[in-house]
C-alpha positions as CSV (number, residue, x, y, z in Angstrom):
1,X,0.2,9.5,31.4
2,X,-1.9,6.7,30.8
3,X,-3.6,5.0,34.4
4,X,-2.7,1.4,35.3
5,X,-6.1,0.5,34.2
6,X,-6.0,2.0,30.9
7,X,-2.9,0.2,29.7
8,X,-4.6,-3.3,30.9
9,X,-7.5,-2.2,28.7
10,X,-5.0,-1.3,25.4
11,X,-3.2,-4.8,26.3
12,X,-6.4,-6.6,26.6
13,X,-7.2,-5.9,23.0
14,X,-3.5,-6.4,21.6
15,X,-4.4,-10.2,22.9
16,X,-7.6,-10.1,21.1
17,X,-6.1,-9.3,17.8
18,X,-3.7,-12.2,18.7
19,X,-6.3,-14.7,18.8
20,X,-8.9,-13.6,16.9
21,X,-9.2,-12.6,13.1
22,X,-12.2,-9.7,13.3
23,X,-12.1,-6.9,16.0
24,X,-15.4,-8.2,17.3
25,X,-14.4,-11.7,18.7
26,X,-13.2,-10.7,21.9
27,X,-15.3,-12.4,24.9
28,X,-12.4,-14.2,26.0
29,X,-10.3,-11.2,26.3
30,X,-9.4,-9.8,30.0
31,X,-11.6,-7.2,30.6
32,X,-12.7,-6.6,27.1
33,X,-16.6,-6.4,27.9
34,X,-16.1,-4.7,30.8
35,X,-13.9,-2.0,30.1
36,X,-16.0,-1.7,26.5
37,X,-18.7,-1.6,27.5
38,X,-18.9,-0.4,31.0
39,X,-16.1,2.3,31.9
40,X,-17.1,5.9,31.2
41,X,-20.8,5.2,31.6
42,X,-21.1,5.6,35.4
43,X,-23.0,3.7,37.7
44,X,-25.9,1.8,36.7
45,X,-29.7,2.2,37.7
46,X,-30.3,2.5,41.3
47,X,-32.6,-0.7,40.7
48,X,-29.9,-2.9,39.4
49,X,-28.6,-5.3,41.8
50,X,-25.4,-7.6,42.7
51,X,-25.5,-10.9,42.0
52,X,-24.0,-13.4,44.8
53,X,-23.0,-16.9,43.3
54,X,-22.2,-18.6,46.4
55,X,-22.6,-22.5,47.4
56,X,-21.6,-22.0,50.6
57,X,-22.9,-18.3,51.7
58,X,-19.9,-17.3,53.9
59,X,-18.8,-14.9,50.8
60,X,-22.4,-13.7,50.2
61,X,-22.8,-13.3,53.6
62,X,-19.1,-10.8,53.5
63,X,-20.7,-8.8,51.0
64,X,-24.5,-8.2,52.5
65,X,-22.7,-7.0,55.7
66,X,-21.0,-4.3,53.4
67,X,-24.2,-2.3,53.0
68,X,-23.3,-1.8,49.4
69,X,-26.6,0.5,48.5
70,X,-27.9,-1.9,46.2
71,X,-29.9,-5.2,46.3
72,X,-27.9,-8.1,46.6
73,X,-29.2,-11.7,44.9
74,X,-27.8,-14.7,46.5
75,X,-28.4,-17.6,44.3
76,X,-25.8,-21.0,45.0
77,X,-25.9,-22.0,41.4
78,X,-25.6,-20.0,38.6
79,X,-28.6,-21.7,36.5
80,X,-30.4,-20.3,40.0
81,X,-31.1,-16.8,37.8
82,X,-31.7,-17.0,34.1
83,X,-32.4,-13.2,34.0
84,X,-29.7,-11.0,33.7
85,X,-30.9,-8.0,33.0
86,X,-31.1,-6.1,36.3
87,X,-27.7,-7.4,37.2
88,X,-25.1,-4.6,37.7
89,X,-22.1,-6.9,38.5
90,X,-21.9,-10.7,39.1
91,X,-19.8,-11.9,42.1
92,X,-18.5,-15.7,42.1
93,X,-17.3,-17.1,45.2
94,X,-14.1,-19.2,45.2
95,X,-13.0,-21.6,48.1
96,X,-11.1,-23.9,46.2
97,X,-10.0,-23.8,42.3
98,X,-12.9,-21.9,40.5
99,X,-13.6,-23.2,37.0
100,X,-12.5,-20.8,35.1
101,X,-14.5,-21.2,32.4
102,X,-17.5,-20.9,33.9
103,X,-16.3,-17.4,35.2
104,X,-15.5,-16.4,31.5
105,X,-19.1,-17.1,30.2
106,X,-20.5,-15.0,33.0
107,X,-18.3,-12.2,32.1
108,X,-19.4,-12.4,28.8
109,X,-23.0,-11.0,29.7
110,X,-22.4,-9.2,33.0
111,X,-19.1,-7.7,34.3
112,X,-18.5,-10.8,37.1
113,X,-15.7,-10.3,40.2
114,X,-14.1,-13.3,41.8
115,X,-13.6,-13.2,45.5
116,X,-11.5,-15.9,46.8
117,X,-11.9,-17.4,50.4
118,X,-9.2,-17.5,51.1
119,X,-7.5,-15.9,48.4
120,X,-4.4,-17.6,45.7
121,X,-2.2,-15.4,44.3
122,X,-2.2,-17.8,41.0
123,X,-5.7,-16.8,40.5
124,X,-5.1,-13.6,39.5
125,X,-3.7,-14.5,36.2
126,X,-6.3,-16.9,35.8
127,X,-9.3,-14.3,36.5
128,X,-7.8,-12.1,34.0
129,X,-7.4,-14.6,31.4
130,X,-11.3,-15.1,31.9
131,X,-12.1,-11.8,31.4
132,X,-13.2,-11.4,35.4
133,X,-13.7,-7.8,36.1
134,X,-11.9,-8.3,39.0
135,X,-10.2,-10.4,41.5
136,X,-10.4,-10.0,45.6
137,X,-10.4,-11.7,48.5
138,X,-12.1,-12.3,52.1
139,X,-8.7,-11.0,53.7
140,X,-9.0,-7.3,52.7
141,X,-10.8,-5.1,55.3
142,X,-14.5,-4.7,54.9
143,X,-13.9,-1.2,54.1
144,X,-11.2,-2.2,51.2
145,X,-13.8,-4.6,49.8
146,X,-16.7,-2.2,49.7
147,X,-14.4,0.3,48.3
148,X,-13.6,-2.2,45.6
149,X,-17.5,-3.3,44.9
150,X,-18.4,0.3,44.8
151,X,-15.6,1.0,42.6
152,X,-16.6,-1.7,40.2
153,X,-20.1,-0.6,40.2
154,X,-18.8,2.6,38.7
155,X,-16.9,1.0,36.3
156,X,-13.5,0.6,37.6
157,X,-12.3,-3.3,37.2
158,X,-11.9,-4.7,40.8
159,X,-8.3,-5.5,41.0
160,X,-5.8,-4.4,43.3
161,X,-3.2,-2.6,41.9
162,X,0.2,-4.2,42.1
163,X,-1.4,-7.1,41.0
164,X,-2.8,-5.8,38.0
165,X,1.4,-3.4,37.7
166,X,2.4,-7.3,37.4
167,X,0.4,-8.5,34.9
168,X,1.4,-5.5,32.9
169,X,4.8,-5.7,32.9
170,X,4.6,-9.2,32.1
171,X,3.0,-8.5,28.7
172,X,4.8,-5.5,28.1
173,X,8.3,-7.6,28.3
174,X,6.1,-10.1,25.9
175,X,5.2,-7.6,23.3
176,X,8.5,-5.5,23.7
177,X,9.6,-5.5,19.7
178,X,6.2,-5.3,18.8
179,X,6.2,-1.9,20.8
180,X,9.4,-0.7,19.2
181,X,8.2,-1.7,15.7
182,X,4.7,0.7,16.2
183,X,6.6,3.1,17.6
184,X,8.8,3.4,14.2
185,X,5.8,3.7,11.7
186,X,5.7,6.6,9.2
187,X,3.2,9.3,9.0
188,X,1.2,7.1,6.4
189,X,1.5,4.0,7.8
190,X,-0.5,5.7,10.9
191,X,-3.4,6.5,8.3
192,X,-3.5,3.3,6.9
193,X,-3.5,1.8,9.9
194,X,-6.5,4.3,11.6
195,X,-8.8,3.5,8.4
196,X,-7.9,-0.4,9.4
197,X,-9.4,0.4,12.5
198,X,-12.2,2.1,11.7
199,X,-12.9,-1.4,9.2
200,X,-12.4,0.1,5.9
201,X,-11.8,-2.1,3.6
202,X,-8.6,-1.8,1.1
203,X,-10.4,-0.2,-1.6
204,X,-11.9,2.8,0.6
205,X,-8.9,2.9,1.9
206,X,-7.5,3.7,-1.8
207,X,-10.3,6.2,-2.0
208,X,-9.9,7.9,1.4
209,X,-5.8,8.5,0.5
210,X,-6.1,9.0,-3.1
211,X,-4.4,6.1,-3.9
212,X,-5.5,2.4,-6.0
213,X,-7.1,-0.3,-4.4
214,X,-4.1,-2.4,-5.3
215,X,-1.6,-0.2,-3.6
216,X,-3.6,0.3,-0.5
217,X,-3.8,-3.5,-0.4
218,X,0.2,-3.3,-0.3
219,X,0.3,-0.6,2.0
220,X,-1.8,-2.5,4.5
221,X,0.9,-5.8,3.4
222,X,3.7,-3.9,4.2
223,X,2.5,-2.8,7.4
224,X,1.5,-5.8,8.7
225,X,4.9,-7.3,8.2
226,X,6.2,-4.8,9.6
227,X,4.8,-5.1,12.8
228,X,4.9,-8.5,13.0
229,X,1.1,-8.9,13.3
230,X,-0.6,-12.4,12.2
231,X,-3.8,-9.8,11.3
232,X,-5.7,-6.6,11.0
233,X,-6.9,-6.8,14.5
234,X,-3.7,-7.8,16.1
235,X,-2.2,-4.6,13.8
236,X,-4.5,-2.2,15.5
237,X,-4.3,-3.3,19.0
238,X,-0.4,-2.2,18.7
239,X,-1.1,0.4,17.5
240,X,-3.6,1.2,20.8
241,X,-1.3,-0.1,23.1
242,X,1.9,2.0,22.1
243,X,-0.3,5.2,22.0
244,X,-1.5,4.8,25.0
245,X,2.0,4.3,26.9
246,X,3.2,7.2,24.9
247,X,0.1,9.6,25.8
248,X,-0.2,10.0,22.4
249,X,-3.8,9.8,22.1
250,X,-6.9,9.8,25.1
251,X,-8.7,6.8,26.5
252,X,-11.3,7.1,24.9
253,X,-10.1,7.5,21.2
254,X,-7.6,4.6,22.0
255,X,-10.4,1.9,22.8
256,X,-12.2,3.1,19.8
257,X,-9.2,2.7,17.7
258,X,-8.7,-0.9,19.4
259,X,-12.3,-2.2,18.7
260,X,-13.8,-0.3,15.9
């Protein structure tokens, strides 16, 4: 069966093809450049190092003491580091409301982890609406925390897991009908909707079946009222998430059939 995480990742793309119109636009998206990029590609270069953003120091200050392995860069402002590139994961320090967006355009270059001091449970929602890689929080035991940091390090988003249960089953009881009406589609309709995926257009779609370019136009029609989806991307994404909960497919072909 598919892991906690990996149905977060399937649902993190069904909202990209909700807001977006190609299968690229997806920075906003909990998760998406982590998980994409990052899971299944094992740590990063012992060289790489952990970036603190910390005004205050008592969070950056948590994390040196956890003997993490790796260097850790405390800077108090963001615009503190322009360079990036030896970054492994970015951690942002909350005492009070982070700005949210600020966290999401981190994420967008470097997987970034929120740890609140203390910690809200409303931020959750809000760290994975701004594609944090995770969300955690002073209270856990030092070991829990480096456990967590490690874990991210490797890949594994940073959030704990009833938490992330919660958010799941909150967008599952969202996209419900949507589930039933993927589950339903013919043998065809699966083909079409793979060669969607993998961003053929209609008329190699036609070629690819053996079919006109006008009827695989339809075909794609049809199948996007039948799903209910606004467009391509929101088709596929479906399409991932019900194969996913069904254990139809692996991880791995599942994210590629999200974000061909």
């Amino acid at each position: 069966m598919p892991t906690t995480q990996h149905v977060a990742r399937a649902l993190a793309y069904l909202l990209a093809g909700r807001n977006c119109d190609t299968f690229r636009a997806r920075s906003r998206v909990v998760g998406a450049h982590a998980w994409g990029n990052w899971v299944g590609n094992g740590e990063r270069s012992a060289h790489a190092a952990v970036l603190v953003i910390d005004p205050i120091g008592t969070v950056s200050a948590t994390v040196a003491a956890l003997a993490l392995g790796v260097p850790i860069i405390h800077v108090r402002n963001r615009r503190d580091l322009a360079d990036l590139s030896t970054i492994s994961i970015a951690i942002v320090a909350s005492y009070e409301k982070p700005v949210w967006s600020d966290v999401a355009a981190l994420a967008v270059s470097v997987p970034t982890i929120v740890i609140g001091s203390p910690g809200r449970s409303e931020d959750v929602r809000a760290a994975i609406a701004a594609a944090a890689f995770g969300y955690l929080t002073t209270a856990l035991a030092p070991d829990a925390l480096k456990r967590a940091i490690k874990g991210a390090l490797r890949g594994q988003p940073a959030y704990a897991r009833d938490a992330l249960g919660r958010w799941i089953r909150d967008q599952l009881a969202l996209i419900a009908p949507e589930m039933r009406r993927a589950i339903e589609l013919t043998p065809r309709q699966r083909a079409v909707i793979r060669l969607v995926a993998s961003g053929a257009s209609d008329k190699e779609i036609g070629r690819t079946l053996g079919i006109a370019t006008a009827t695989a136009q339809k075909h794609v029609t049809n199948l996007l009222r039948r799903l209910g989806a606004p467009n391509r991307a929101a088709a596929v994404a479906q399409i991932a998430v019900v194969d996913f909960w069904s254990g139809r497919v692996e991880a791995a072909d599942a994210v590629g059939l999200a974000h061909s």
